[in-house]
C-alpha positions as semicolon CSV with decimal commas, in nm:
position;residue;x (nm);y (nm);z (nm)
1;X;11,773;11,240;7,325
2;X;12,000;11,302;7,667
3;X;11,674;11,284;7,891
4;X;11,357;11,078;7,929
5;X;11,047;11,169;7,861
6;X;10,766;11,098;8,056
7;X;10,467;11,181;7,920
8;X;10,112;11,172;8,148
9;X;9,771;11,327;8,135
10;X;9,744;11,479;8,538
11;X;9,517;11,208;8,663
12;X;9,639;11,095;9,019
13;X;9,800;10,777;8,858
14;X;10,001;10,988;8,663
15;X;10,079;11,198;8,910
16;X;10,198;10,952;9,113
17;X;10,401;10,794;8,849
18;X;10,569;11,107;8,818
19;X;10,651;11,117;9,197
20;X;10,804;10,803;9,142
21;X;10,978;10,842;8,832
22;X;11,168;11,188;8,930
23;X;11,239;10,976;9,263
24;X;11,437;10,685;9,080
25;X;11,564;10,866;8,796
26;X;11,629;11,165;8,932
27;X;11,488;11,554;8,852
28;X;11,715;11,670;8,606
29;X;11,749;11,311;8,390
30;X;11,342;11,361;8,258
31;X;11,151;11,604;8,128
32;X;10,803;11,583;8,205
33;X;10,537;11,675;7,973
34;X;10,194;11,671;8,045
35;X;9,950;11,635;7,752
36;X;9,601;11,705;7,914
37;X;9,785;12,021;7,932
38;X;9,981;12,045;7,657
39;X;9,801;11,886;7,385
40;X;10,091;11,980;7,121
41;X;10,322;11,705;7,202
42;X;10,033;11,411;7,163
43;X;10,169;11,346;6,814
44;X;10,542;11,366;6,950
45;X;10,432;11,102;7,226
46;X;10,261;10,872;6,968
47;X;10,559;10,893;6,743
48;X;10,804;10,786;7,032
49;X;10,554;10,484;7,095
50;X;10,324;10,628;7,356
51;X;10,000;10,378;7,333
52;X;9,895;10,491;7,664
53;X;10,000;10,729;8,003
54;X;10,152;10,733;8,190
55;X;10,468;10,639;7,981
56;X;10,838;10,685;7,995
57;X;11,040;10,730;7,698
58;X;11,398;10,639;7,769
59;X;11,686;10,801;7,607
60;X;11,782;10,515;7,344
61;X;11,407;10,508;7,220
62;X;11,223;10,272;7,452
63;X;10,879;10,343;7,555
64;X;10,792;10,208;7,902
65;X;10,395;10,170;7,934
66;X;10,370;10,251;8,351
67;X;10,079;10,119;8,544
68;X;9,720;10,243;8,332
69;X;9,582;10,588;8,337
70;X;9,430;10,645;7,987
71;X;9,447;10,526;7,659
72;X;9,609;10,797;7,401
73;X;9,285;10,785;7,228
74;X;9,076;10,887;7,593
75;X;9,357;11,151;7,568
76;X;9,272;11,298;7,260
77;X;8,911;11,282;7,326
């Protein structure tokens, strides 16, 4: 992986994680992906680590649990 990930669900912590995230890191070093929205890459999020969002995958395989939106689990319904 060249990028992170950050994966959120588009509640306003998440949102504002993002803000944040694309701030620091910079626009074109993560791909964001959110899974409210696009439910297809829940398993891909769990697999990296994702226990809850918002979350930032890093590029050597570190999952960074940010602040407390929802559980995966709220996620999935």
């Amino acid at each position: 992986m060249s990028k992170s990930i950050f994966y959120h669900a588009g509640c306003p912590v998440c949102i504002s994680a993002e803000h944040d995230i694309i701030n620091l890191v910079g626009e074109n070093n993560v791909e964001v992906v959110n899974i409210g929205e696009d439910r297809s890459r829940i398993q891909e999020a769990e697999n990296a680590g994702v226990n809850s969002v918002p979350a930032l995958v890093t590029p050597n395989g570190n999952t960074l649990h940010i602040n407390f939106g929802a559980s995966m689990a709220d996620v999935k319904g």
